[in-house]
Backbone as a printed PyTorch tensor [residue, N CA C, xyz], in Angstrom:
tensor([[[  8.7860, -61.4480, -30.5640],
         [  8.7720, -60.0880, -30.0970],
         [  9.0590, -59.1720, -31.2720]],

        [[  8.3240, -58.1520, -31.8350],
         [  8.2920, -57.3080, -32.3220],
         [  9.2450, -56.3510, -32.4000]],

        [[ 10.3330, -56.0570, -32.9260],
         [ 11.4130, -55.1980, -33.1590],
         [ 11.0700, -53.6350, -33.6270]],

        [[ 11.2830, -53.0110, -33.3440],
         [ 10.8130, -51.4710, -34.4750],
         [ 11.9400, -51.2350, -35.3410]],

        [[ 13.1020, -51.5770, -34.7290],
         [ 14.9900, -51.3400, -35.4050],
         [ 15.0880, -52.5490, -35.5830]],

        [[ 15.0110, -53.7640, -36.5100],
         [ 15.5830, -54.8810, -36.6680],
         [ 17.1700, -54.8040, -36.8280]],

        [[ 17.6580, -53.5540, -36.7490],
         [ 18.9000, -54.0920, -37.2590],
         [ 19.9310, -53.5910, -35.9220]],

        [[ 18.8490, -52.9340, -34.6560],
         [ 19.4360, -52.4270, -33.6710],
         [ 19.5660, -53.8890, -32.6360]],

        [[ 20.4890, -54.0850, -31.6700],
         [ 20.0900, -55.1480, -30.8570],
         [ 18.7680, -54.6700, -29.8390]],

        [[ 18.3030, -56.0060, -29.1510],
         [ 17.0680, -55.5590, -28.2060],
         [ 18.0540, -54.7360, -27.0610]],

        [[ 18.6720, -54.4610, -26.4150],
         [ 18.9760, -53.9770, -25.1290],
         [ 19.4090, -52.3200, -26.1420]],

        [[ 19.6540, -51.8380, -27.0630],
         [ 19.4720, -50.3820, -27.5560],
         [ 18.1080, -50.1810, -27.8580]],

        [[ 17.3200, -50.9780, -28.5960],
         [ 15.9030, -50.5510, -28.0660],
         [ 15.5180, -50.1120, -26.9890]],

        [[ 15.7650, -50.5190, -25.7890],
         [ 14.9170, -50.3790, -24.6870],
         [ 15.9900, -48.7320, -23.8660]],

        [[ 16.9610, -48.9750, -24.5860],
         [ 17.6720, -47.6390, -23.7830],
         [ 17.3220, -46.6360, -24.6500]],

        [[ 17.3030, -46.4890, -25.6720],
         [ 16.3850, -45.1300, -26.7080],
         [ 15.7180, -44.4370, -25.8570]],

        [[ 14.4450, -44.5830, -25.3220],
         [ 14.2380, -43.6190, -24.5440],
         [ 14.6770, -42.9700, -23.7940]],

        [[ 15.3100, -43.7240, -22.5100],
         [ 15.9130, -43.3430, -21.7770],
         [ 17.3560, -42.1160, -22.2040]],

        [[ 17.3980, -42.2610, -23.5750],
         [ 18.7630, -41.6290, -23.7330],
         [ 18.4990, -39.9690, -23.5680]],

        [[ 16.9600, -39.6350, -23.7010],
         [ 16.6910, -38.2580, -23.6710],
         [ 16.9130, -37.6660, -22.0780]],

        [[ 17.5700, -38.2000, -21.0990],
         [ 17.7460, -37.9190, -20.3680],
         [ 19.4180, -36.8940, -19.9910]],

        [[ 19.9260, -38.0220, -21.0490],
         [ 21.2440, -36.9820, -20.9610],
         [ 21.7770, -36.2770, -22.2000]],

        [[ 20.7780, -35.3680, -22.5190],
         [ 21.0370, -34.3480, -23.6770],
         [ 20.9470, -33.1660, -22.5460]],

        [[ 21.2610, -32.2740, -23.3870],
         [ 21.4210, -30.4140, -22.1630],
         [ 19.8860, -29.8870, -22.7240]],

        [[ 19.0580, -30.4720, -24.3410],
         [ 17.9180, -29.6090, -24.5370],
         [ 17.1340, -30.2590, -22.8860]],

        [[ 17.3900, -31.4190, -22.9250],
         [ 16.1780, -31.7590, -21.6590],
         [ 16.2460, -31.0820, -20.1050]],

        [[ 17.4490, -30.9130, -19.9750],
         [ 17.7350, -30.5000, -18.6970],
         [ 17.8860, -28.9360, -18.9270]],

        [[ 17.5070, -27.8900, -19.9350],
         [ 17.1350, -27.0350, -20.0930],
         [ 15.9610, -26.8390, -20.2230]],

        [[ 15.0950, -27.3250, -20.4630],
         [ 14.0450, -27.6190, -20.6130],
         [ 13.1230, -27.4540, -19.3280]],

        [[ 13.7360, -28.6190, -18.6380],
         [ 13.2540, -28.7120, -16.9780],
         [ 13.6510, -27.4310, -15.9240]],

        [[ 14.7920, -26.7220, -16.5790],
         [ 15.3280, -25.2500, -15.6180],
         [ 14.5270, -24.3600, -15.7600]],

        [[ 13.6980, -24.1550, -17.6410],
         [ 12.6090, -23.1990, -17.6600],
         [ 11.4660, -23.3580, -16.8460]],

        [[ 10.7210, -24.7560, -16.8550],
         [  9.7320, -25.0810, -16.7500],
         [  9.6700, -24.7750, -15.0490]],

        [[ 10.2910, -25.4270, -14.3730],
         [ 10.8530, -25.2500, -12.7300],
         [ 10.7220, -23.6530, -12.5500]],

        [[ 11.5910, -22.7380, -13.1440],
         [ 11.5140, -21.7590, -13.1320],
         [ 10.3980, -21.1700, -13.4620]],

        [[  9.8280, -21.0600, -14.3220],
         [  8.2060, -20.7270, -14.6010],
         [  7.0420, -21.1330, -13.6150]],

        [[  7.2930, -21.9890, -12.8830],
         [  6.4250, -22.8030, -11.9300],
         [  6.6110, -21.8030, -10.3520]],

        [[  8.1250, -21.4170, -10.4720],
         [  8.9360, -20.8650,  -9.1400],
         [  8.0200, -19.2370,  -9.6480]],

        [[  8.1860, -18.7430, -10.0570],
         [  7.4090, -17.5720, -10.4030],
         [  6.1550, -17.5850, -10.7990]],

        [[  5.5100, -18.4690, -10.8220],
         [  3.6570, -18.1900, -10.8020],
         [  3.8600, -18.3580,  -9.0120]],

        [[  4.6580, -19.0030,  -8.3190],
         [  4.2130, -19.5020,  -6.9030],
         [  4.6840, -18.1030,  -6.0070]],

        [[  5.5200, -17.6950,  -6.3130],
         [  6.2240, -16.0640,  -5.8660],
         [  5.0130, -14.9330,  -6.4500]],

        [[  4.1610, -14.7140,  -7.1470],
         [  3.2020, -13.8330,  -7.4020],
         [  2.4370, -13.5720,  -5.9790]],

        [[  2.2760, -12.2810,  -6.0310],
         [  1.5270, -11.5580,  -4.8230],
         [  0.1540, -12.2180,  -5.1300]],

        [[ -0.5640, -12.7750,  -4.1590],
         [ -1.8760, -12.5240,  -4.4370],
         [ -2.7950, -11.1740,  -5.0580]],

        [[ -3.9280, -11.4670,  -5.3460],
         [ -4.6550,  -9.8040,  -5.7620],
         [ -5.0670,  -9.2010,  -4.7440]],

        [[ -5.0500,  -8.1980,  -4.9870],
         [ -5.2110,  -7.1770,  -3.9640],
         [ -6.5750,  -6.6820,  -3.5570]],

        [[ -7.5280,  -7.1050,  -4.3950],
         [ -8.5830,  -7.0740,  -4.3880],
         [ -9.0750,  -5.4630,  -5.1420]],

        [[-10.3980,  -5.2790,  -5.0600],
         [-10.9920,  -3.9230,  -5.6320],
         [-10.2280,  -2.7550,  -4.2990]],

        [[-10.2970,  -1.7340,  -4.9050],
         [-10.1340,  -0.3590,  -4.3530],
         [-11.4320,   0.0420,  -3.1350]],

        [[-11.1770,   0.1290,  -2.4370],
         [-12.2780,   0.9540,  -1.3230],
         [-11.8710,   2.1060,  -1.1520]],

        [[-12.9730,   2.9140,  -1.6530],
         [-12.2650,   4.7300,  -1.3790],
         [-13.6870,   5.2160,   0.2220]],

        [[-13.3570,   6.0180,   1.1350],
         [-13.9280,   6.3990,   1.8170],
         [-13.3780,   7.8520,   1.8570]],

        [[-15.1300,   8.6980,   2.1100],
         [-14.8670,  10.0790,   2.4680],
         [-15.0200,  10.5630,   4.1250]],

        [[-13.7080,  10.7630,   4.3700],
         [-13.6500,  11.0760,   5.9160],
         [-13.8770,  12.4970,   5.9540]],

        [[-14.8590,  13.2510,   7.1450],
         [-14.8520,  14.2180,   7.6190],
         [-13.4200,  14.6170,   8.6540]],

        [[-12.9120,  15.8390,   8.7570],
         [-12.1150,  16.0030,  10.0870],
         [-12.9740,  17.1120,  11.1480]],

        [[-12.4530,  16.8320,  12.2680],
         [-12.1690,  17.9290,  13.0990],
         [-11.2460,  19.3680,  13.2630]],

        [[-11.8510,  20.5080,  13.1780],
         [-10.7020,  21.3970,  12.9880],
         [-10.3970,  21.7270,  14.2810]],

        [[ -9.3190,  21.8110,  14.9410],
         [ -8.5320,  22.4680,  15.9170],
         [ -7.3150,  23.8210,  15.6790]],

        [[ -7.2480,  24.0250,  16.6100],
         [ -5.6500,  24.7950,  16.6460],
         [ -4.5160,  24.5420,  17.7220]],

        [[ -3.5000,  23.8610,  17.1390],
         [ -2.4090,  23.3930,  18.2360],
         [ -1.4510,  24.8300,  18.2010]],

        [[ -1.6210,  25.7480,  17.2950],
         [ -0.0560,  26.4640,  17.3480],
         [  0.2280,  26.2800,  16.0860]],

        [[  0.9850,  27.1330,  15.6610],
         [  1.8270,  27.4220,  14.4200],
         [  2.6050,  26.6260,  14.2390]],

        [[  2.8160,  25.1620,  13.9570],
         [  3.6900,  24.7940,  13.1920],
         [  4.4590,  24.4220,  11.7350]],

        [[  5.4840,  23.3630,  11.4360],
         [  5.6830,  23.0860,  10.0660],
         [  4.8260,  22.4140,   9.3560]],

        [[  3.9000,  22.2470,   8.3460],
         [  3.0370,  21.0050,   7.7220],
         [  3.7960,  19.4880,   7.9440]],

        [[  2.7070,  18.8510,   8.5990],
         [  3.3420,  17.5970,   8.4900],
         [  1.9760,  16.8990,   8.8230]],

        [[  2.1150,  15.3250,   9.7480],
         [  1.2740,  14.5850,  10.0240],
         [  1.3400,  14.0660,  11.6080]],

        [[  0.7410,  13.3070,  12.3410],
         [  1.0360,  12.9970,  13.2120],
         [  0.0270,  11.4310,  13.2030]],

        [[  0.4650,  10.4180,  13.3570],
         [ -0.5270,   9.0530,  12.7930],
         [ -0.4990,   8.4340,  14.5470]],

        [[ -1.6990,   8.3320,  14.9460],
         [ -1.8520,   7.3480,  16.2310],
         [ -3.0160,   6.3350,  16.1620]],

        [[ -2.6230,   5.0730,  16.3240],
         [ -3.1070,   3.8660,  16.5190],
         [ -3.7400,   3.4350,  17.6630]],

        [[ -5.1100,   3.4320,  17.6710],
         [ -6.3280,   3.1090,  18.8490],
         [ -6.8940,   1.7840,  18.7160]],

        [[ -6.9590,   1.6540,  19.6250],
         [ -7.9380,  -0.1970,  19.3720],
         [ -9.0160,   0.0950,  18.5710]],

        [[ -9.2190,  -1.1950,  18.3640],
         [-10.2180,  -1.8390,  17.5340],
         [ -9.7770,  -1.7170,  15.9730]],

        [[ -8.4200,  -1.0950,  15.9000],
         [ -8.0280,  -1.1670,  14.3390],
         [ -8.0500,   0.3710,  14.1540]],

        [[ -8.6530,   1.5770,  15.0870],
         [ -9.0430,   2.7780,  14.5150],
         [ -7.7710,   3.4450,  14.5750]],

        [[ -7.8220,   4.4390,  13.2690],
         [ -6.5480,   5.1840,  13.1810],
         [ -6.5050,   6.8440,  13.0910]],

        [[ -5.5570,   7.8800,  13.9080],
         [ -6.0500,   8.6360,  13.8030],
         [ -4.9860,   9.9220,  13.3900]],

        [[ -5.0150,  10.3400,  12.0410],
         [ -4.6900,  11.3220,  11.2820],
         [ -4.8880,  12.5860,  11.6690]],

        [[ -3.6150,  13.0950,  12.4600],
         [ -3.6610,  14.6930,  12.5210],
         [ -2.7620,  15.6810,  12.1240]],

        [[ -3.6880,  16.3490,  10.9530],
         [ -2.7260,  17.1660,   9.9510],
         [ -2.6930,  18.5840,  10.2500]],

        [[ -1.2440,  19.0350,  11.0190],
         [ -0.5950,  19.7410,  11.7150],
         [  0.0170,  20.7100,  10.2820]],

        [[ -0.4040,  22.5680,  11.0220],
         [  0.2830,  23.2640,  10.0820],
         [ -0.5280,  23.7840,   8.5760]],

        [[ -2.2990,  23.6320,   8.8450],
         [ -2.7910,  24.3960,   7.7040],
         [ -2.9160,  25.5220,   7.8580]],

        [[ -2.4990,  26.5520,   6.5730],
         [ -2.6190,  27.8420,   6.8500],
         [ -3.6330,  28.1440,   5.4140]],

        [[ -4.2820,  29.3370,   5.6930],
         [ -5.6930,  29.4970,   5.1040],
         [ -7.0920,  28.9880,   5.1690]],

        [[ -6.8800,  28.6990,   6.4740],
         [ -8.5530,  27.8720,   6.7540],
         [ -8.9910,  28.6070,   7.6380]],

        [[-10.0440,  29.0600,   7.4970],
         [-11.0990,  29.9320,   8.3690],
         [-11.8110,  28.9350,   8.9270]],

        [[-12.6380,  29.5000,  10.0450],
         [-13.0490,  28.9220,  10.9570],
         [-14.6170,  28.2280,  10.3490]],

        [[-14.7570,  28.8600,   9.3000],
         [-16.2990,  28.5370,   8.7870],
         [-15.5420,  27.3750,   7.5740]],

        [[-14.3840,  27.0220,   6.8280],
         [-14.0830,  26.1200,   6.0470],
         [-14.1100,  25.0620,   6.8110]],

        [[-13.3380,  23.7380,   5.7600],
         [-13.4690,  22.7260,   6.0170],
         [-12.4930,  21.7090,   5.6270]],

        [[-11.8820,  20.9720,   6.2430],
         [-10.8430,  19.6290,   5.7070],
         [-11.4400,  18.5060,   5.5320]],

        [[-11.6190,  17.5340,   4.9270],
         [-12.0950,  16.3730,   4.6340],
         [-11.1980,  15.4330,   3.5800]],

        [[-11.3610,  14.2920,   3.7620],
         [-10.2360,  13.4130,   3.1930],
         [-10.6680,  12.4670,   2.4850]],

        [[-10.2690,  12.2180,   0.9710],
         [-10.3680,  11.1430,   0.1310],
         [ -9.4260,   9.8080,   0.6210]],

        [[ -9.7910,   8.7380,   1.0670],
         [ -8.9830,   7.4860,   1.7430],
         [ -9.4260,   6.2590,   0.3020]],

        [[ -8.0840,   6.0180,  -0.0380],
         [ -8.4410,   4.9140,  -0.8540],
         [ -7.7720,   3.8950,  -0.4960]],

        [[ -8.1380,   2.3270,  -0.2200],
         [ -7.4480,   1.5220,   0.2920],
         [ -7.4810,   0.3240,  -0.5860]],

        [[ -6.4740,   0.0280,  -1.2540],
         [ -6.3020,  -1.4280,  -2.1000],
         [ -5.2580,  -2.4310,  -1.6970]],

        [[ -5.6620,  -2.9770,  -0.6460],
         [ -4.9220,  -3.9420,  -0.4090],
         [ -4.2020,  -3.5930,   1.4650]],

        [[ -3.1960,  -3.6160,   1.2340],
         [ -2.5020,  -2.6870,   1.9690],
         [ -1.8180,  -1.3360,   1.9680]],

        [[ -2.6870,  -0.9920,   0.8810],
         [ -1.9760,   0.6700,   0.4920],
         [ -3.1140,   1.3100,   0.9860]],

        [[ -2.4960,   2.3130,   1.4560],
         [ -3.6080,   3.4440,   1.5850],
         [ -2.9840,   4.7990,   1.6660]],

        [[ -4.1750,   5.1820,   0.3150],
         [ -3.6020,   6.8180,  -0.0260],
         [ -5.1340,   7.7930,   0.3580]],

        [[ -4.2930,   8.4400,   1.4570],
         [ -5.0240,   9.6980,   1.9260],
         [ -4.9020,  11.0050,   1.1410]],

        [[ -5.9430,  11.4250,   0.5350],
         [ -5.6210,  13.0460,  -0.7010],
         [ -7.0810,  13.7080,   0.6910]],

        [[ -5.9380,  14.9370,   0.8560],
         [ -6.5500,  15.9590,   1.6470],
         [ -7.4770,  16.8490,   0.7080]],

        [[ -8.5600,  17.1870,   1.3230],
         [ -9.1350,  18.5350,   0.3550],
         [ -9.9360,  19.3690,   1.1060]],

        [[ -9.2650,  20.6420,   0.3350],
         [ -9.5540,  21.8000,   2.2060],
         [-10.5710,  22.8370,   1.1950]],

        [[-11.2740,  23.2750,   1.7580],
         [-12.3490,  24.4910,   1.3800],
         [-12.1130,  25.6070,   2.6210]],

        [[-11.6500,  26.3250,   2.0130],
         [-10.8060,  27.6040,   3.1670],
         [-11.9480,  28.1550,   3.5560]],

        [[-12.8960,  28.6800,   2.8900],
         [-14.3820,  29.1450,   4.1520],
         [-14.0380,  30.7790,   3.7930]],

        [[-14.8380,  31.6850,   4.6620],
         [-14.7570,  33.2300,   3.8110],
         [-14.4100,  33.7410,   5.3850]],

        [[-14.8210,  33.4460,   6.4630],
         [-14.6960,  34.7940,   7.6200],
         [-13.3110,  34.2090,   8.6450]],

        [[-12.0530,  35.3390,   8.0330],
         [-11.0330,  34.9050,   8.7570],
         [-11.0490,  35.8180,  10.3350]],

        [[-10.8780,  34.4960,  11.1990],
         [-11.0870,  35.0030,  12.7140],
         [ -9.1390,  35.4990,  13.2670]],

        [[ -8.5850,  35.8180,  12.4720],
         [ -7.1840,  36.3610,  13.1180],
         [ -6.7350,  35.2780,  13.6660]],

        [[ -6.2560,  35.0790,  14.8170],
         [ -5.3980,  33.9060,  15.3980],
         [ -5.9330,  33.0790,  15.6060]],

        [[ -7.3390,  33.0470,  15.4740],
         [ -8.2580,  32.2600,  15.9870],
         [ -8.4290,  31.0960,  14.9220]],

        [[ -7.9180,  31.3500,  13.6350],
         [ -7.8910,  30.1930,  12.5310],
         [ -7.5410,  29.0310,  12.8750]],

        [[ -7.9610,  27.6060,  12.6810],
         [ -7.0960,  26.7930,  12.8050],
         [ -6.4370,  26.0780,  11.5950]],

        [[ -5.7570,  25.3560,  12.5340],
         [ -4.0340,  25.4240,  11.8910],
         [ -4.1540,  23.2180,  11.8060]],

        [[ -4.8320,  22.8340,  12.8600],
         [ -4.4060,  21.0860,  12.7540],
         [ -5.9020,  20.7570,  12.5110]],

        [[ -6.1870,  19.6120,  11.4930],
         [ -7.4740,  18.3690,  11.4170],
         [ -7.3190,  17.4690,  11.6380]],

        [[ -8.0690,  16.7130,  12.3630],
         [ -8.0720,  15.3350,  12.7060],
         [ -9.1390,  14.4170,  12.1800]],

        [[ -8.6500,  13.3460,  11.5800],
         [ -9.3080,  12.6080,  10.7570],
         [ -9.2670,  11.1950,  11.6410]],

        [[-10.3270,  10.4180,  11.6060],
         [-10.3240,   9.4340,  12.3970],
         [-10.5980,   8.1510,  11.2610]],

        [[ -9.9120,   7.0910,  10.6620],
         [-10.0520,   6.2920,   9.9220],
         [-10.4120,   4.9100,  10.8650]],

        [[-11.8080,   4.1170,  10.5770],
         [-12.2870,   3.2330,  11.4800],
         [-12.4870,   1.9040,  10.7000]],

        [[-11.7940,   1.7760,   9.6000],
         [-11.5870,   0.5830,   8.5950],
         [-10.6960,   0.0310,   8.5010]],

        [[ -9.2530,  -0.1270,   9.1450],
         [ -8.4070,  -0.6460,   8.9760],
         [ -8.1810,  -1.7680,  10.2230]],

        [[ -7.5990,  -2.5620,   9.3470],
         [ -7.3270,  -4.1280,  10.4150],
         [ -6.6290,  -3.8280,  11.5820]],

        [[ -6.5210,  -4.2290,  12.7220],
         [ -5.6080,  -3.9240,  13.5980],
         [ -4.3820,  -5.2970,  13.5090]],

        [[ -3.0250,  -4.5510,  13.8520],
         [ -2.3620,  -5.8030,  13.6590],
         [ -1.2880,  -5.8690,  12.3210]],

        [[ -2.3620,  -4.6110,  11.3050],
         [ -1.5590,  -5.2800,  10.0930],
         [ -0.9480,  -4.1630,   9.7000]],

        [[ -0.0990,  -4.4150,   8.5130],
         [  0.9820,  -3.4580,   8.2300],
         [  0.5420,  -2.8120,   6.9730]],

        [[  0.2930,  -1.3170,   7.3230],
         [ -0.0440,  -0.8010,   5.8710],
         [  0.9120,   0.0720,   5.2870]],

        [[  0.9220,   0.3370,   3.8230],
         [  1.7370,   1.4440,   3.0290],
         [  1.1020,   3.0410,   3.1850]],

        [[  1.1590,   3.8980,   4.4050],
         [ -0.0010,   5.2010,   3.8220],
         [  0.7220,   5.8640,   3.5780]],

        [[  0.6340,   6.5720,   2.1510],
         [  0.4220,   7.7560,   1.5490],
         [ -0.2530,   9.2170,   1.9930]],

        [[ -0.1820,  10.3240,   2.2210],
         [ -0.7790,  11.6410,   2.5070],
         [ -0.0540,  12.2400,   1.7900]],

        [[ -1.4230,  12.6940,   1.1140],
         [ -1.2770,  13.5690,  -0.7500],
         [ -2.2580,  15.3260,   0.1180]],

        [[ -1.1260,  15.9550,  -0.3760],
         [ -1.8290,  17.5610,  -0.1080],
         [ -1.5490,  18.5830,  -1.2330]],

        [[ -2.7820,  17.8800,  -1.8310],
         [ -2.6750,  18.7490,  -2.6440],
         [ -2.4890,  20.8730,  -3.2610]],

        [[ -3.2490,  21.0390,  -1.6740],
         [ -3.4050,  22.6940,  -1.2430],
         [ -2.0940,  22.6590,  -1.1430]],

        [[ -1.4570,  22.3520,  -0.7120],
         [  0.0070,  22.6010,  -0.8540],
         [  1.6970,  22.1450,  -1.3430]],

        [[  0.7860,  21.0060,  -2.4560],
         [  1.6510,  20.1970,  -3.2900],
         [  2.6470,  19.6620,  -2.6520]],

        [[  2.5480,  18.7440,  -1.5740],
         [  3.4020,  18.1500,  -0.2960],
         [  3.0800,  16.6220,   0.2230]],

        [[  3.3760,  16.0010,   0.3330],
         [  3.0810,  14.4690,   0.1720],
         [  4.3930,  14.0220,   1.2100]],

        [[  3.8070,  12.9080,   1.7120],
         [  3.9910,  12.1730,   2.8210],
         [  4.2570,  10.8700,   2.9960]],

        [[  4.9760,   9.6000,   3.0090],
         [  5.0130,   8.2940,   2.8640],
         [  5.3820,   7.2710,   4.2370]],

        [[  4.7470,   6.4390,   4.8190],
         [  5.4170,   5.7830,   5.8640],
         [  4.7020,   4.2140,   5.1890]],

        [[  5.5300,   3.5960,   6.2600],
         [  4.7550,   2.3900,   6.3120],
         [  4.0610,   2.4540,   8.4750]],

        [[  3.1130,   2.4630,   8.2580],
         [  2.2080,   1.9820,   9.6730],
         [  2.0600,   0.4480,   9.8390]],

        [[  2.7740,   0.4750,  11.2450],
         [  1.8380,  -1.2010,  11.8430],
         [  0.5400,  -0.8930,  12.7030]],

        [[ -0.5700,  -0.8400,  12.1970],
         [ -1.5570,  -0.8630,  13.0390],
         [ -1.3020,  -1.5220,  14.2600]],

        [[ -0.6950,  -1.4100,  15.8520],
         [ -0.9390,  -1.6340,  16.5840],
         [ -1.5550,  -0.5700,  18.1430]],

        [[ -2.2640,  -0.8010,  19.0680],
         [ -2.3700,   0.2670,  19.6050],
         [ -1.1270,   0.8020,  20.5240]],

        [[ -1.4610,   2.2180,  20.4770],
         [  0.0080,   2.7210,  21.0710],
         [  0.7590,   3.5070,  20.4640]],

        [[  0.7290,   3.1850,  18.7940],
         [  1.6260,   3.6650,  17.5040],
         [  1.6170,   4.4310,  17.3420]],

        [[  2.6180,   5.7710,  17.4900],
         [  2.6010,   6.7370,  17.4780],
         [  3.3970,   7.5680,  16.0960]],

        [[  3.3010,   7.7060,  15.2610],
         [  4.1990,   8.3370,  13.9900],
         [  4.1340,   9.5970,  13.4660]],

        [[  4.9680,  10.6710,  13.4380],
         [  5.0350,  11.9600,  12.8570],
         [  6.3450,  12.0620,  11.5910]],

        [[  5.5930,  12.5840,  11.1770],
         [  6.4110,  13.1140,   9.6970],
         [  5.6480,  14.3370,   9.1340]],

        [[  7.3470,  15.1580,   8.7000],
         [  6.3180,  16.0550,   8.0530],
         [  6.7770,  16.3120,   6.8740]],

        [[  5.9200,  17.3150,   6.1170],
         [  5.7760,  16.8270,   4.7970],
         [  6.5160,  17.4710,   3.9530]],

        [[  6.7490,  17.3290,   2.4490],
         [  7.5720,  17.1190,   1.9110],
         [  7.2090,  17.6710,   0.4180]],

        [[  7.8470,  18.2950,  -0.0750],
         [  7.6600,  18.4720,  -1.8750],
         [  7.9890,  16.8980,  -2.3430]]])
């Protein structure tokens, strides 16, 4: 039998290897590696590309109130955005909404074109935006960005039907 240490006995040969077991580089070693493994497995999946959609609204008038939102949840996943409290919109302007959705975020940026023939009380004041892309069931981050009046909005929504959420808005 072939020796590599002739001058070691055979039974320290065969434990040599084994001895790298109880040093601290090895078992430091294994805490990074474990750990590095524990954090690729904790990473969010991707979120995929951005989907932006341009929503038309409906203009109404509820009454004079504070700017805010009012969020209600309809079957089939549809969601419906009514932004309570614009002032300067004539009856001939228009509200319409930039919706960008990545993942589970979704940021709504309002953009209003006030229109030229003001009808006195007759202006309205709430839009309703009807969003028909979202999952039902699932939980999103929305955002409402207003820019006409530098005021922004944050909830988290569970798409279920029934869901009723108001907030209003905010510097």
């Amino acid at each position: 039998m072939f020796l590599p240490f002739p001058f070691l006995p055979e039974s320290y040969v065969f434990m040599m290897p084994l001895s790298i077991f109880t040093t601290t580089e090895f078992y430091v070693t294994v805490l990074v590696v474990a750990a590095a493994v524990l954090a690729y497995a904790a990473m969010p999946a991707s979120a995929g590309a951005v989907r932006q959609h341009l929503v038309g609204s409906s203009l109404g008038s509820m009454g004079r109130c504070a700017p805010g939102i009012e969020v209600e949840c309809l079957g089939g996943g549809d969601v419906v955005i009514s932004r309570r409290g614009l002032d300067g919109v004539f009856p001939d302007g228009a509200v319409s909404a930039a919706v960008s959705v990545k993942g589970f975020d979704v940021t709504v940026e309002e953009r209003v074109v006030c229109g030229k023939c003001d009808a006195g009380d007759g202006n309205p004041d709430t839009a309703v935006f009807r969003l028909g892309f979202l999952a039902e069931g699932q939980r999103y981050h929305l955002r409402y960005v207003s820019d006409a009046v530098q005021m922004s909005v944050s909830l988290v929504l569970h798409n279920r039907v029934g869901i009723k959420v108001s907030r209003e808005l905010s510097h």
